[in-house]
N, CA, C and O atoms as a GROMACS GRO file, in nm:
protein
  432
    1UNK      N    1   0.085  -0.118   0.000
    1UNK     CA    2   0.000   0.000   0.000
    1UNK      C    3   0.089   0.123   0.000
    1UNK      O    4   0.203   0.117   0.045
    2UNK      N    5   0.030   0.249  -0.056
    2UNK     CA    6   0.106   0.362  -0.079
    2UNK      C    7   0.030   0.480  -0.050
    2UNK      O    8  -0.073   0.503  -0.113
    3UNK      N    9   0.075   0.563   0.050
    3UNK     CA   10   0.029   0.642   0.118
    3UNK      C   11   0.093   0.799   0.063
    3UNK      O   12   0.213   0.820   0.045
    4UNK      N   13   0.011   0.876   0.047
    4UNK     CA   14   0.050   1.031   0.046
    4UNK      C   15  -0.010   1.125   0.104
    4UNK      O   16  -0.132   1.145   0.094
    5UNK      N   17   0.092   1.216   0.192
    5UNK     CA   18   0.070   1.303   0.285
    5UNK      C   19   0.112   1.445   0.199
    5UNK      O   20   0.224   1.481   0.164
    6UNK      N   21  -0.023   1.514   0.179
    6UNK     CA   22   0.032   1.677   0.163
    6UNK      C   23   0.066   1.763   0.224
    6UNK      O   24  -0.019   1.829   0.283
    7UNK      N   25   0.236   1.806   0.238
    7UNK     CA   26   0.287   1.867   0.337
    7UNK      C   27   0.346   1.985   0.272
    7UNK      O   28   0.397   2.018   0.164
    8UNK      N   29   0.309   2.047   0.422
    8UNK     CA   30   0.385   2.202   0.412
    8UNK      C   31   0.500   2.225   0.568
    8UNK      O   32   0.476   2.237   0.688
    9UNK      N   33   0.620   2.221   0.491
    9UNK     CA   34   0.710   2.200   0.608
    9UNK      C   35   0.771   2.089   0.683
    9UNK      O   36   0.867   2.029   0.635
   10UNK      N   37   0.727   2.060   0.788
   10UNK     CA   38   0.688   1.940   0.853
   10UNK      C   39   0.568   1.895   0.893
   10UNK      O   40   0.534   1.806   0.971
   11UNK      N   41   0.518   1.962   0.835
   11UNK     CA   42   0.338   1.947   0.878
   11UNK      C   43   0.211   1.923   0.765
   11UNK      O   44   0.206   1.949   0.645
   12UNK      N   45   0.131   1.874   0.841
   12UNK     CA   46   0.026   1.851   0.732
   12UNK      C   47  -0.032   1.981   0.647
   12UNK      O   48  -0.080   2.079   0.703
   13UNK      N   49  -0.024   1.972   0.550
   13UNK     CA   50  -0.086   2.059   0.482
   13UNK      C   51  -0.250   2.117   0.481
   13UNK      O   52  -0.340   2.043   0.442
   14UNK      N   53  -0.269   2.220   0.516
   14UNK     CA   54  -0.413   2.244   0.567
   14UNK      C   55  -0.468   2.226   0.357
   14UNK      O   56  -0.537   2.130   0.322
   15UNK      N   57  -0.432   2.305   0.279
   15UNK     CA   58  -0.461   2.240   0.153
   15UNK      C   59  -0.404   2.198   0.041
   15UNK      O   60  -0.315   2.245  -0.030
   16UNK      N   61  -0.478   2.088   0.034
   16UNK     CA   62  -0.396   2.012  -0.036
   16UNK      C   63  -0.362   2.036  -0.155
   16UNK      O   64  -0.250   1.992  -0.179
   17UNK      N   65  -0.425   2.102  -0.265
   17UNK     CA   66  -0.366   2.163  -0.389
   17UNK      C   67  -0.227   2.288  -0.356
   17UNK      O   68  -0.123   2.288  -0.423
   18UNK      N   69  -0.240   2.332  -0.305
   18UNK     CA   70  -0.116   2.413  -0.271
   18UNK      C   71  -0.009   2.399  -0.175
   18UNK      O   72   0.074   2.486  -0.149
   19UNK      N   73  -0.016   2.266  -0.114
   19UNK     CA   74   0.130   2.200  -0.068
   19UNK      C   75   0.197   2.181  -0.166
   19UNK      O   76   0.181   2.154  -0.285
   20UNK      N   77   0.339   2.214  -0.041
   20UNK     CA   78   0.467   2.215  -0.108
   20UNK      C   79   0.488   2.084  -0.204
   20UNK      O   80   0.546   2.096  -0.312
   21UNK      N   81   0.431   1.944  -0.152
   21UNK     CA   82   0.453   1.862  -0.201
   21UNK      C   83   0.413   1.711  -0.107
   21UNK      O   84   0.366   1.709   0.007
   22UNK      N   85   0.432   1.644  -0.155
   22UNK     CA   86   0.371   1.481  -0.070
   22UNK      C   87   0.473   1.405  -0.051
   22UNK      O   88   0.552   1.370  -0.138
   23UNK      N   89   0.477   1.365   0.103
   23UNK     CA   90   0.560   1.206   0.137
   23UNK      C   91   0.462   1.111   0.109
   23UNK      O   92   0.342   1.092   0.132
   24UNK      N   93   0.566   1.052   0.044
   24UNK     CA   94   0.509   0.878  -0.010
   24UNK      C   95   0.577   0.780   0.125
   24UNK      O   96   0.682   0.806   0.182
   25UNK      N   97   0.519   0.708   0.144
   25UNK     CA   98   0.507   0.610   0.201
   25UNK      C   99   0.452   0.469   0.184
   25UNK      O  100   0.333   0.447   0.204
   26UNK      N  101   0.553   0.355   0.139
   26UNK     CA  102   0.545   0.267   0.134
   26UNK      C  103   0.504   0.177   0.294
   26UNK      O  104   0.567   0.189   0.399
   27UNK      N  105   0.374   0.083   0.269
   27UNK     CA  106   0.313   0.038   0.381
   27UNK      C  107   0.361  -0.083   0.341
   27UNK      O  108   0.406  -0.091   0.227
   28UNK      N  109   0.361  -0.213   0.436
   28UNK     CA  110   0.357  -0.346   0.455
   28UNK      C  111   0.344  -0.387   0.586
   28UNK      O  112   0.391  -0.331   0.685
   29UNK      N  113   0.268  -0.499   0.580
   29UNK     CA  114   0.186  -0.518   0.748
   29UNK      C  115   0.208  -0.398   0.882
   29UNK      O  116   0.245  -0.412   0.998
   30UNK      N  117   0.177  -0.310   0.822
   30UNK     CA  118   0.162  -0.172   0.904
   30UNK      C  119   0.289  -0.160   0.964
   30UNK      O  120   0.299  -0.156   1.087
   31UNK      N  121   0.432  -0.153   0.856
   31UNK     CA  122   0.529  -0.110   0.878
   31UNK      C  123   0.562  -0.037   0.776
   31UNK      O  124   0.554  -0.099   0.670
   32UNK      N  125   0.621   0.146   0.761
   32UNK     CA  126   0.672   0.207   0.636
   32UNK      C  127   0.822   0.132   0.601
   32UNK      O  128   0.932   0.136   0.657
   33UNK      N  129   0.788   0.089   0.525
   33UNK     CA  130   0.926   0.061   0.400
   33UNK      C  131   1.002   0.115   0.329
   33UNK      O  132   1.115   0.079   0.300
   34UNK      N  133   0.929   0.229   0.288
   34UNK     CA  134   1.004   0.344   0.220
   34UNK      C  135   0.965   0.436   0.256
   34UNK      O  136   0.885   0.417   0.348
   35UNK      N  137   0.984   0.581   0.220
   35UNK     CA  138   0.978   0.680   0.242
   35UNK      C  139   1.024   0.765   0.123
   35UNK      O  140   1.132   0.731   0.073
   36UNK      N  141   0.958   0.878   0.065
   36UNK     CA  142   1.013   0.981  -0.090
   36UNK      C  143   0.890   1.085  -0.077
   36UNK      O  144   0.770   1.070  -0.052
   37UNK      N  145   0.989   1.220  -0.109
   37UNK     CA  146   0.936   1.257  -0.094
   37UNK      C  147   0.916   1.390  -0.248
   37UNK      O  148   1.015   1.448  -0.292
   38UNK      N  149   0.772   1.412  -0.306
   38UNK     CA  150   0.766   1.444  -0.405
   38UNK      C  151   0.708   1.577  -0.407
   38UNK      O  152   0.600   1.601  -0.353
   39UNK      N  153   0.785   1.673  -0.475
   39UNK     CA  154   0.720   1.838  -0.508
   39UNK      C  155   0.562   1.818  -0.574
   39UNK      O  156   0.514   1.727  -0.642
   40UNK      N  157   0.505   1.947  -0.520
   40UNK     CA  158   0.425   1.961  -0.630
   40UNK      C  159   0.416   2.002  -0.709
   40UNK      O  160   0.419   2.125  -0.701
   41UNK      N  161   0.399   1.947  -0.841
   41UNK     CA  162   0.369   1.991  -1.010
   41UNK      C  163   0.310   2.088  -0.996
   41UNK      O  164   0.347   2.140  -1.102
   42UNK      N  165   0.224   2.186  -0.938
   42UNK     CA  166   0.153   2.278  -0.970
   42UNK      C  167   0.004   2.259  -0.956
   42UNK      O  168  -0.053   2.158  -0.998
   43UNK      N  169  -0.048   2.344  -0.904
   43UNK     CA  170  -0.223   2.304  -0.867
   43UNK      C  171  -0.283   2.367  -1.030
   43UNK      O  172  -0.241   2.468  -1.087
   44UNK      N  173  -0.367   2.292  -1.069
   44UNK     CA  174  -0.431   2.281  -1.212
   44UNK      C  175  -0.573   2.201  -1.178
   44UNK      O  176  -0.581   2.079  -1.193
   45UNK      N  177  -0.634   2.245  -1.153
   45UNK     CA  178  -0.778   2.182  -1.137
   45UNK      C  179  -0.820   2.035  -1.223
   45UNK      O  180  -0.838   2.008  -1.342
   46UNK      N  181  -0.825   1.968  -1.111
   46UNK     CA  182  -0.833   1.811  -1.197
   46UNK      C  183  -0.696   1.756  -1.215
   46UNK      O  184  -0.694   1.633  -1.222
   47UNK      N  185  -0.597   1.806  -1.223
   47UNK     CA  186  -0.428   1.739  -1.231
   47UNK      C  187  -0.373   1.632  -1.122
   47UNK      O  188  -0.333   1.516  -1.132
   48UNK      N  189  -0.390   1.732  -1.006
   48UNK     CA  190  -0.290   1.591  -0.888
   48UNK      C  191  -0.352   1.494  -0.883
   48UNK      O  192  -0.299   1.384  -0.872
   49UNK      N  193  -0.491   1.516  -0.890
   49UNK     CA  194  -0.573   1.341  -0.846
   49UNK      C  195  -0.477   1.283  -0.927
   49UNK      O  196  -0.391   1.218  -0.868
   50UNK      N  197  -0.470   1.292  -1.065
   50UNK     CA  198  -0.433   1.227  -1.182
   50UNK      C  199  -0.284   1.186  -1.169
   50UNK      O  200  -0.244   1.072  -1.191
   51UNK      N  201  -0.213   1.281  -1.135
   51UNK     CA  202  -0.047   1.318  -1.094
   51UNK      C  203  -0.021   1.158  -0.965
   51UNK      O  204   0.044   1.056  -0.986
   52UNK      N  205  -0.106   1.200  -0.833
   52UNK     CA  206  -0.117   1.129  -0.738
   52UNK      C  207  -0.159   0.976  -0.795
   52UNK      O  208  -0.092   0.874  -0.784
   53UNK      N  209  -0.245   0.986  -0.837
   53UNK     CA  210  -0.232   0.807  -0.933
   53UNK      C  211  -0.155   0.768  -0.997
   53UNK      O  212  -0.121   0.652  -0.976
   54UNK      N  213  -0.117   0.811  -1.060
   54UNK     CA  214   0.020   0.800  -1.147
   54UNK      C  215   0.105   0.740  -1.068
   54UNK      O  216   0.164   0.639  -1.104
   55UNK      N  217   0.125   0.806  -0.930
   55UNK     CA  218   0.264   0.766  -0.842
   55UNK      C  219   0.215   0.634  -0.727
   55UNK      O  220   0.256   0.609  -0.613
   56UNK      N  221   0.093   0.554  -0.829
   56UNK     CA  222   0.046   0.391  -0.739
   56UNK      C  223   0.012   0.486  -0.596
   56UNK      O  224   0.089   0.438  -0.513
   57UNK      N  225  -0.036   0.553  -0.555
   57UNK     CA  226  -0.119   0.605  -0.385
   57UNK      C  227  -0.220   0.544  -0.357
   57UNK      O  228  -0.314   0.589  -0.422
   58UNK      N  229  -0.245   0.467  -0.293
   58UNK     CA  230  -0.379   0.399  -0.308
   58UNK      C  231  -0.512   0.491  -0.138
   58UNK      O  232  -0.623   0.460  -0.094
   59UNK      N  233  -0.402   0.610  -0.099
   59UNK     CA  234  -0.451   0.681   0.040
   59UNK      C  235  -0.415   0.828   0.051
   59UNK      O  236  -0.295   0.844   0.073
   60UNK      N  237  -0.475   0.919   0.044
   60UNK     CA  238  -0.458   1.056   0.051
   60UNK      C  239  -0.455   1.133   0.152
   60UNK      O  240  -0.565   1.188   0.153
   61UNK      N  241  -0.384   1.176   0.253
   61UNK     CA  242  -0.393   1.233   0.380
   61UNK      C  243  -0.399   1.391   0.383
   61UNK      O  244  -0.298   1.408   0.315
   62UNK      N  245  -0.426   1.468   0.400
   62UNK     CA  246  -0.425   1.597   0.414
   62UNK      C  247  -0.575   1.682   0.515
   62UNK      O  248  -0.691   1.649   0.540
   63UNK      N  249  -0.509   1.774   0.538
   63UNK     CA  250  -0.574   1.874   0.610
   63UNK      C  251  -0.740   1.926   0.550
   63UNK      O  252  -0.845   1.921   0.615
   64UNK      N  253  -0.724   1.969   0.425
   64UNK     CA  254  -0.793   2.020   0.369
   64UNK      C  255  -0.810   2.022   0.192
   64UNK      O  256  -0.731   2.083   0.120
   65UNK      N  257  -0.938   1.936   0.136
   65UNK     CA  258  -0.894   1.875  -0.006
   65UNK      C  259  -1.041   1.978  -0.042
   65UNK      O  260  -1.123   2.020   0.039
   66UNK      N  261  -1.036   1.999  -0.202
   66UNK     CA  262  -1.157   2.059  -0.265
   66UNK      C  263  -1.273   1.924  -0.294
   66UNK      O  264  -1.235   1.809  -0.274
   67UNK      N  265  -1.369   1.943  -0.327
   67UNK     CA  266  -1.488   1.881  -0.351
   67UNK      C  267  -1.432   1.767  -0.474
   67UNK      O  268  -1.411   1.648  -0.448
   68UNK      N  269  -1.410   1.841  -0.637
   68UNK     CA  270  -1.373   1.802  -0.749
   68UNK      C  271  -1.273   1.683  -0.698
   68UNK      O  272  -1.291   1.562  -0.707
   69UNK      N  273  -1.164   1.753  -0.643
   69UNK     CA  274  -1.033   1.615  -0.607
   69UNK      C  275  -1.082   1.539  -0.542
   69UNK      O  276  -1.078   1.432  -0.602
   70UNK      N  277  -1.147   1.525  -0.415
   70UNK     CA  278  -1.180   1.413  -0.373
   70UNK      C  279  -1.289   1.312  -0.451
   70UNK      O  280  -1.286   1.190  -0.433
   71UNK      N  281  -1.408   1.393  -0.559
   71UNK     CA  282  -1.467   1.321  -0.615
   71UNK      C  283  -1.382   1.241  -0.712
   71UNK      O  284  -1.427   1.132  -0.747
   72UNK      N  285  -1.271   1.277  -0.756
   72UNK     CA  286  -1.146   1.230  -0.861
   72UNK      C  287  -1.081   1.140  -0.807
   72UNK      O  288  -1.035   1.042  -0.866
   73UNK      N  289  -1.067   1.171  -0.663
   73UNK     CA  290  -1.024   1.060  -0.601
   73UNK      C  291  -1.062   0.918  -0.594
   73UNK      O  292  -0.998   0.816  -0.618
   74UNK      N  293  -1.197   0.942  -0.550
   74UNK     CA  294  -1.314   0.853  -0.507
   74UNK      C  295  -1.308   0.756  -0.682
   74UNK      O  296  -1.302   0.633  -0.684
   75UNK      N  297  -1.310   0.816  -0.775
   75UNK     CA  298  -1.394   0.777  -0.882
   75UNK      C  299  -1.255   0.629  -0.887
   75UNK      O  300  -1.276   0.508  -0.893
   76UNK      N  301  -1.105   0.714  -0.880
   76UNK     CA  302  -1.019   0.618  -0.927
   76UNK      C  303  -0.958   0.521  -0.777
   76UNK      O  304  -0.852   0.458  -0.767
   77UNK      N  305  -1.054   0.536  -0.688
   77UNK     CA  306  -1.088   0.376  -0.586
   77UNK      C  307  -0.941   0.417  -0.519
   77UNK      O  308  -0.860   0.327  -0.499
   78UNK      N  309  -0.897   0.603  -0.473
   78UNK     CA  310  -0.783   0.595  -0.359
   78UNK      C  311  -0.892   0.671  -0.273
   78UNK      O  312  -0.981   0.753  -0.295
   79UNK      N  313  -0.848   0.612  -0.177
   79UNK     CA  314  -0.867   0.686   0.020
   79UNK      C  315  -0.835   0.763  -0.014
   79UNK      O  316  -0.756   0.778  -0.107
   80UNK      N  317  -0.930   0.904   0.103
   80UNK     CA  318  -0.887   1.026   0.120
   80UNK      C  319  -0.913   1.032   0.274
   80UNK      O  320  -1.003   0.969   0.330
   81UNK      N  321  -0.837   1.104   0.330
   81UNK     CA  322  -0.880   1.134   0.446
   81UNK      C  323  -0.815   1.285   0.443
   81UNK      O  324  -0.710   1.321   0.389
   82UNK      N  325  -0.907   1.360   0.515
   82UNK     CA  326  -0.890   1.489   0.509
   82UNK      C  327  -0.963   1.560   0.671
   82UNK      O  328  -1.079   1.536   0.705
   83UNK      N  329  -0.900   1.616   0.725
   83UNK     CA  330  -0.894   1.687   0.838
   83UNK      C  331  -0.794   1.682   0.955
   83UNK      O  332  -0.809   1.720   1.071
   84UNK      N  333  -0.700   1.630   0.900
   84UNK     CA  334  -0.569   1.572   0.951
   84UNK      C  335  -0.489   1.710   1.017
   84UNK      O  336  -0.534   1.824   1.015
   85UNK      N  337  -0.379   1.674   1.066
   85UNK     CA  338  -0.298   1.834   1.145
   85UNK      C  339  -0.219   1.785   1.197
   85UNK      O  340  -0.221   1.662   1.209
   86UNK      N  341  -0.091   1.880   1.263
   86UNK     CA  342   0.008   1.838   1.258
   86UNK      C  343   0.130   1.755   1.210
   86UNK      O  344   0.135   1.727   1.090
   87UNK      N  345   0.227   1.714   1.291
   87UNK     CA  346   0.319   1.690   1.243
   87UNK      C  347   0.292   1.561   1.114
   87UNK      O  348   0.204   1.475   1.112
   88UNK      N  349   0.381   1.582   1.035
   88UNK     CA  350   0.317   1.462   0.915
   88UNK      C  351   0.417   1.308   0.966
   88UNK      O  352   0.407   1.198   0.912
   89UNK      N  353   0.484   1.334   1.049
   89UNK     CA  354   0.554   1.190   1.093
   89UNK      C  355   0.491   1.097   1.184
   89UNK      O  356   0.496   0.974   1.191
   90UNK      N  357   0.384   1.251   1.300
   90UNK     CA  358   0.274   1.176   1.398
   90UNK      C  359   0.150   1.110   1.295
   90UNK      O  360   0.093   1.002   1.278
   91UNK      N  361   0.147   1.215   1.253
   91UNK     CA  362   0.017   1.151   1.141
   91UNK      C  363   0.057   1.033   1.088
   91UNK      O  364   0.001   0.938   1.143
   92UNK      N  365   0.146   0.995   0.988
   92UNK     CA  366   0.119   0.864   0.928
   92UNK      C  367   0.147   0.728   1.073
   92UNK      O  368   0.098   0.615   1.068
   93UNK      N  369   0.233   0.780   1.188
   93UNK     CA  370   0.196   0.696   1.283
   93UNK      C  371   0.059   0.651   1.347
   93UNK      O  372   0.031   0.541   1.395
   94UNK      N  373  -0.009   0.753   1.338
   94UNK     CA  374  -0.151   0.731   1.393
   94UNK      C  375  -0.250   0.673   1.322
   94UNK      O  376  -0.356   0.632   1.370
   95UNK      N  377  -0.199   0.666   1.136
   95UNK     CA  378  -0.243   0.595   1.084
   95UNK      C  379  -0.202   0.448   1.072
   95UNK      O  380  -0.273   0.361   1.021
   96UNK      N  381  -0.085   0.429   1.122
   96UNK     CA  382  -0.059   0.306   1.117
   96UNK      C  383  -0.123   0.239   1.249
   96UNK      O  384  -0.175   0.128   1.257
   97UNK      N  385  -0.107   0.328   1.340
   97UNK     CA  386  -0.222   0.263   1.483
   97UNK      C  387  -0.351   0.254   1.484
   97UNK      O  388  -0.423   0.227   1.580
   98UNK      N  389  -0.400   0.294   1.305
   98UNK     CA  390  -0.563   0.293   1.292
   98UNK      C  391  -0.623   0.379   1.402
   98UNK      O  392  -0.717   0.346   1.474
   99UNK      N  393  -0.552   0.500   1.406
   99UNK     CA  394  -0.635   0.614   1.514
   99UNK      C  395  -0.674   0.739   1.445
   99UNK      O  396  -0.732   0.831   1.504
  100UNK      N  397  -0.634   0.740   1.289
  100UNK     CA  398  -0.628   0.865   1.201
  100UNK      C  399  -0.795   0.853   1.135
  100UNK      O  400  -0.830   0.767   1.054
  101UNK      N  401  -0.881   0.959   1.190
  101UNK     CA  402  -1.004   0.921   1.066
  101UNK      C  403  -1.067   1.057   1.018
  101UNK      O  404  -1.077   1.151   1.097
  102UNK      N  405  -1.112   1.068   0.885
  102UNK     CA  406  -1.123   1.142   0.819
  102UNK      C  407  -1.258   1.218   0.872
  102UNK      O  408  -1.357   1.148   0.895
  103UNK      N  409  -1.263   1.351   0.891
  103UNK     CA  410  -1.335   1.492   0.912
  103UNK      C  411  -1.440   1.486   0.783
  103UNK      O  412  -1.556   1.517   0.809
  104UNK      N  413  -1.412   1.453   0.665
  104UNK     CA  414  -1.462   1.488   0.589
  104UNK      C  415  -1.493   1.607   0.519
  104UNK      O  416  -1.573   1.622   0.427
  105UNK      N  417  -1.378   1.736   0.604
  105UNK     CA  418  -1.415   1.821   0.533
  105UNK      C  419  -1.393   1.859   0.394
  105UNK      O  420  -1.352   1.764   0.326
  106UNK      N  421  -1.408   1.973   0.328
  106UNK     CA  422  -1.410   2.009   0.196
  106UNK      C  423  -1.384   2.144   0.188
  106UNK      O  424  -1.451   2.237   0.233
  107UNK      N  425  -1.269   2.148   0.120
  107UNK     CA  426  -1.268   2.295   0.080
  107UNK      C  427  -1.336   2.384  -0.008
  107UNK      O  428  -1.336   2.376  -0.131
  108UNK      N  429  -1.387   2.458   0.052
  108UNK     CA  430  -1.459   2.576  -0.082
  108UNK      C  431  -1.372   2.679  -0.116
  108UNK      O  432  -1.404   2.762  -0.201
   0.00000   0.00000   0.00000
């Protein structure tokens, strides 16, 4: 499994089209394997979903996602979870302890 966190800094990105960029994270029996970490191409309406598939993510973590991306998300069968905060190293831990769950919010 392949996980991406939109970060700004060391931290979760409140939105996700305008983070700096995403740690990838390679999962196996809820241990990271890898770790890379990728800029963002540029926010273009409809692009990262597409960008983010491209790079096998099968889980989207961030603070704050628009309506369109997550429906883009949804359509091509990756997780989103969105209302996330802080540090992005606690976060994907808390997802690996199955304690991370999605707000559902949406950016307008």
């Amino acid at each position: 499994m392949k996980v991406a966190i939109a970060k700004e800094g060391q931290y979760v990105s409140q939105h996700f089209g305008y983070s700096e960029g995403f740690m990838l994270y390679e999962i196996e029996e809820d241990k990271i394997v890898k770790e890379d970490f990728v800029k963002n191409p540029g926010h273009r309406p409809g692009f990262l979903p597409n960008f983010i598939k491209d790079l096998g993510v099968n889980l989207v973590i961030a603070g704050g996602m628009g309506e369109v991306a997550q429906q883009l998300f949804a359509e091509n069968n990756i997780e989103v979870i969105v209302g996330a905060e802080g540090f992005v190293d606690d976060v994907i831990q808390l997802y690996l302890k199955k304690e991370l769950k999605s707000t559902g919010h949406v950016c307008r």
